[in-house]
N, C-alpha and C positions, 0 to 999 in steps of 0.2 A: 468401482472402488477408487479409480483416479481420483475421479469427480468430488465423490466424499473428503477424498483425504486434504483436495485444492480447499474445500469448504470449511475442513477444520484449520486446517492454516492461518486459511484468511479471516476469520475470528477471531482466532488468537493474537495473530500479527497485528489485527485492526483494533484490538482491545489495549497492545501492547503502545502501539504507535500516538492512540487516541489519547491515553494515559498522561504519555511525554510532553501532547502536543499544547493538552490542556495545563498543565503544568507550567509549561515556558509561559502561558498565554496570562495566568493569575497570579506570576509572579513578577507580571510586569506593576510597579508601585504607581507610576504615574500616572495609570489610566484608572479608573471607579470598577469595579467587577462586573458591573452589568455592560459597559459601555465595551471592555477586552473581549467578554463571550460573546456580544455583537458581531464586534469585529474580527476575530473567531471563525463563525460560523458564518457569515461571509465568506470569506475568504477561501474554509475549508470547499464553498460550493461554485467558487469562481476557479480557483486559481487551476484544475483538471481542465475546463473549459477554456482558458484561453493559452497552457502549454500544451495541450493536446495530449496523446499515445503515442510520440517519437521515442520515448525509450522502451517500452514495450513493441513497436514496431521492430525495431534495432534485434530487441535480445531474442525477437521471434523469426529473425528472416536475416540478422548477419553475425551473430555470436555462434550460436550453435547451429550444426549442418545435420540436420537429422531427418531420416526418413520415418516411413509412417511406423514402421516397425519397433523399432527403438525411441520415438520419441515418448511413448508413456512412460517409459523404465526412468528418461533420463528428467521428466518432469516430476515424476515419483520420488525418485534419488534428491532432486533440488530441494522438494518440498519439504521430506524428511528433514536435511540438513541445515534449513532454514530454520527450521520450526526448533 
């Protein structure tokens, strides 16, 4: 059920975020619209690969102190409140 609910989340989040992202991106005037979605989607596929998972490393191993017990409750609880 976790697993599910991380899954709907992150569709929605990724629908919500991708939205925003493209919007800032076509409403930039000085670039042609083929040349911004270029640069775009670049970007969306470089810029993971050269900051890495330092902040997901962080929010997994020195935010929250959680054992194995508790930690679906409190992954369940973020997800809701996120979403």
């Amino acid at each position: 059920m976790l697993l599910g609910l991380a899954a709907v989340f992150a569709i929605i989040n990724g629908a919500n975020d991708a939205g925003a992202m493209l919007a800032a991106t076509l409403k930039a005037r000085g670039l042609p619209i083929i040349v911004s979605l270029a640069l775009f989607a670049v970007a969306l596929a470089i810029v993971p690969l050269v900051i890495g998972t330092g902040v997901a490393d962080t929010l997994t191993s020195s935010l929250v102190d959680a054992d194995s017990r508790t930690q679906p409750w409190l992954v369940g609880v973020g997800v809701v409140a996120a979403a």
